[in-house]
N, C-alpha and C positions, 0 to 999 in steps of 0.2 A: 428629363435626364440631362444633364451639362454633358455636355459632347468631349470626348477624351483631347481632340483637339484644343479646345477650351482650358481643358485642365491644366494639359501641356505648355499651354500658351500663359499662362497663370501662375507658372511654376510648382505643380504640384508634382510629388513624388507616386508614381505609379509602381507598383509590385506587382509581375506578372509570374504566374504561375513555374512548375517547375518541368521533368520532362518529363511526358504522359507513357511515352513506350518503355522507358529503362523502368519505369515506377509498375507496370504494368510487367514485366520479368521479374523485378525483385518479388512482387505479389503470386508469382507461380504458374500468371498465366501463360500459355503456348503462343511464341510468335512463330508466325508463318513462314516460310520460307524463302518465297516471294514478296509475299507483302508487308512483310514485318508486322508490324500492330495496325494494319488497314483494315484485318478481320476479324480484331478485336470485339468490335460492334456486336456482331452473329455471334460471339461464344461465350463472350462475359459484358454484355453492359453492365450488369453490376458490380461489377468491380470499378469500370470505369467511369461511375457517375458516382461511386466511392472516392474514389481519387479525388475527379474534381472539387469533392466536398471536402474535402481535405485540405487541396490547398487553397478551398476558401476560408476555411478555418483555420489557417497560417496565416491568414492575410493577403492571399494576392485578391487584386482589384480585378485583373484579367486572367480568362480563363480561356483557355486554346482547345476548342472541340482535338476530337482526335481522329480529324482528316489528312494528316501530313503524307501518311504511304495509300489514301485511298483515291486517288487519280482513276479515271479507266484506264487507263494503258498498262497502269500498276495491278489494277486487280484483274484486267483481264488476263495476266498471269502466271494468276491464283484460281482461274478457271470463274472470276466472279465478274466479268466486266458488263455481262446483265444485269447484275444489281447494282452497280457502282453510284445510281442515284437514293437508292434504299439506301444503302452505305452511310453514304454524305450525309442522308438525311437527318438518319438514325444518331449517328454524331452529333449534329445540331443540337437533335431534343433533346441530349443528355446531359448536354451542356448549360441548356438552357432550365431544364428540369432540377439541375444538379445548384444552378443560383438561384431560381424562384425556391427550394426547399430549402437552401439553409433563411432565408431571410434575415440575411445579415444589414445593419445598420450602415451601410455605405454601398453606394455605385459599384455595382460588378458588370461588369463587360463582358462579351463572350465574342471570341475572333473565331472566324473559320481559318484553316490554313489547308493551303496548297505551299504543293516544294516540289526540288529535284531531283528524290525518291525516284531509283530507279530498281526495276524490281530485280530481285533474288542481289541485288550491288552491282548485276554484271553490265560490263559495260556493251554486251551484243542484245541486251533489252531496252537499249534506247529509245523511245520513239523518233518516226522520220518527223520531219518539220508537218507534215499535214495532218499524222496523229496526234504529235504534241497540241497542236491548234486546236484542233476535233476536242480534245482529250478532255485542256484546259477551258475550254470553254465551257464545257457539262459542267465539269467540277464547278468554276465560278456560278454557273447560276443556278445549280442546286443551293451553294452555301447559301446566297441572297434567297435563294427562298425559302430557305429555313430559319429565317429570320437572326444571323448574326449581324451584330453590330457593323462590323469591320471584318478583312481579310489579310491575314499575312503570310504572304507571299515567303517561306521560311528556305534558308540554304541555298543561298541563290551561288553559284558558285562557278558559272560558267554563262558566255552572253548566250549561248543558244537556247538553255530552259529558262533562263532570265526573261529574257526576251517576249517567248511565248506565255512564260505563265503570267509574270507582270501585266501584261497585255489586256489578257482576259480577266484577270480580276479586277483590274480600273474599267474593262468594259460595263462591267456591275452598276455600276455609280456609284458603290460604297466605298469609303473611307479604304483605302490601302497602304500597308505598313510594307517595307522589303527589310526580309532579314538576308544581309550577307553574309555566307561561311569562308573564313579565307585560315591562310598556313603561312610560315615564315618560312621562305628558302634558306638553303643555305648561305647564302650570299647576305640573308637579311633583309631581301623583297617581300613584301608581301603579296602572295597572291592565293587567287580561289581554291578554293577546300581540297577537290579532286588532285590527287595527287596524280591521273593517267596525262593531263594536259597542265602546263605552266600559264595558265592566263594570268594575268595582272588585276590584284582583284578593282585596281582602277577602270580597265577596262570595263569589268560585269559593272561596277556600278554605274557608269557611263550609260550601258544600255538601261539600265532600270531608271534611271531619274527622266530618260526622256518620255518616261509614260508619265511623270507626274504625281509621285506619290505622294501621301502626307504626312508621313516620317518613316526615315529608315534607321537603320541600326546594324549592329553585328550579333549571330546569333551562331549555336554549334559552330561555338570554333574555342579549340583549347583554351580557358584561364588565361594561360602562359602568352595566349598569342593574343586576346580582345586588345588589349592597349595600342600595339600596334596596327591594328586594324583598324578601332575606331579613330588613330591618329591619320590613317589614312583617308577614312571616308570623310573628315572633317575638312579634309584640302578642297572634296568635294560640293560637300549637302551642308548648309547653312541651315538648316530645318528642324523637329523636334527629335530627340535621338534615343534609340532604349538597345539594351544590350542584355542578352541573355546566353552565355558561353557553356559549356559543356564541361566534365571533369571526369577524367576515367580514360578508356578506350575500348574500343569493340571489336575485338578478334570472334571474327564467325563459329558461331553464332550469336554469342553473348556476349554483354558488353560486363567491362572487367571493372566493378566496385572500389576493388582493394584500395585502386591509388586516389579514389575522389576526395575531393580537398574537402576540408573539415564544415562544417554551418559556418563559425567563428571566423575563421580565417578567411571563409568567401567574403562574409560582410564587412572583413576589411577591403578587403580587395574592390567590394563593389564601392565603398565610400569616392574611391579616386576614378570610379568613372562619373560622379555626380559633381566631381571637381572639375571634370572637364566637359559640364554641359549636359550629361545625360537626366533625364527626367522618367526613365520607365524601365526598370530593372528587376528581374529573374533569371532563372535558370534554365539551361535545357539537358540532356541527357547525364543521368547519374545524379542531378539534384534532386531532391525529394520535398517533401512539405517540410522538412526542420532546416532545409537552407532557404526556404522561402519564410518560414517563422521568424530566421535569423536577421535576414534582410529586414522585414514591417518591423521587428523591434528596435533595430539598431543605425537607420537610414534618417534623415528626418522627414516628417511630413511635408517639407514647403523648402524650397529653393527661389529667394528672391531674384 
């Protein structure tokens, strides 16, 4: 298998899949209340080895297990942080089950993802620093041993889970992507997702490059705002870049459809981040398989 590295480095255009939990509410099933779509696993894997085959059948190349809210610290709760390696697992193989079955004529990837899912949203469920550590570390080496490719590190959004989760996924030895979530202030600043704290999302990425990734990106973070985010992370990371932004918003508990931006009109919009360097593009929350359809048909293959 050519190493995504490789491909990156080759110019080729990567389609990564769309967002596993909003696709997974559209579909009927129950997110949790703590965990959001972390307990997905235990109630409908078939649904969600549906999905992924779905958007391998749009054309993404990458396909993102659905570990993002299954951290221990996240599941413990949800009353599940005994199982949180069955969890991960379980993930894994659906992922992996979900690309050995379609046996599509091209390279498909499978990432684990960690992020900074904190549970029920609140901010008194943070983990301290020696949980996050504890936490991050199972997560990372369950994913490796359920054999994904690569990990991405998703919504990094603050240097304190930055920090700890980046960490522990390059302790792996695999291949690690960081996705950063960042917001436009008022002012016009760009900074991290969390709208409780003002960091500069130059800062979070500061801390994530010193672990050494091997591309990062922007990811969950409005349409409206990728541009200037990936303009900022470019002052940064010289390296391979992939962008996967969000459309819609999420008022507790559901995230709100009505305003997500069209297939057609994202795959404009995603044209002018390939204009500026990027080589691996999807969607994350409110995209589904026909903005990831939109994208494979209208992106081109090969960026010299």
């Amino acid at each position: 298998m050519t190493t995504l590295k490789e491909r990156l480095e080759e110019g080729d255009i990567i389609v990564i899949d769309g967002g596993m939990g909003t696709e997974l509410e559209r579909r009927g099933v129950q997110m949790d209340d703590q965990a959001w779509a972390g307990t997905a696993m235990l109630s409908r894997p078939d649904v969600i080895k549906q999905i992924h085959r779905d958007f391998i059948d749009a054309g993404a190349d990458i396909i993102i297990a659905n570990t993002y809210a299954a951290a221990p610290h996240v599941l413990r709760h949800a009353g599940l942080g005994a199982e949180a390696g069955k969890i991960n697992m379980l993930g894994c193989r659906l992922a992996r089950e979900a690309v050995d079955e379609a046996a599509a004529m091209r390279e498909i990837y499978v990432a684990g993802s960690m992020s900074s899912f904190r549970a029920g949203l609140q901010i008194d469920k943070l983990p301290d620093e020696d949980e996050a550590r504890a936490s991050y570390r199972e997560q990372a080496t369950t994913l490796a041993e359920g054999g994904v490719d690569f990990i991405i590190a998703e919504m990094m959004l603050d240097p304190f889970l930055t920090e700890h989760c980046v960490a522990a996924a390059v302790e792996t030895g695999l291949p690690v992507w960081v996705g950063f979530s960042a917001r436009v202030g008022g002012d016009g600043s760009v900074l991290g997702f969390s709208k409780l704290f003002d960091h500069p999302l130059e800062e979070v990425i500061s801390v994530a490059l010193a672990h050494g990734p091997e591309a990062c990106g922007i990811m969950h973070t409005d349409v409206g705002a990728a541009l200037p985010a990936l303009e900022q992370l470019k002052k940064q990371w010289t390296g391979p870049l992939f962008v996967y932004p969000h459309s819609g918003e999420f008022i507790m508990p559901h995230w709100q459809f009505d305003t997500v931006i069209k297939p057609g009109a994202y795959a404009t919009e995603a044209a002018r981040y390939v204009d500026m360097g990027v080589h691996a593009i999807g969607g994350c929350c409110g995209m589904g398989p026909e903005h990831i359809r939109a994208l494979k048909e209208t992106l081109p293959s090969f960026v010299a």
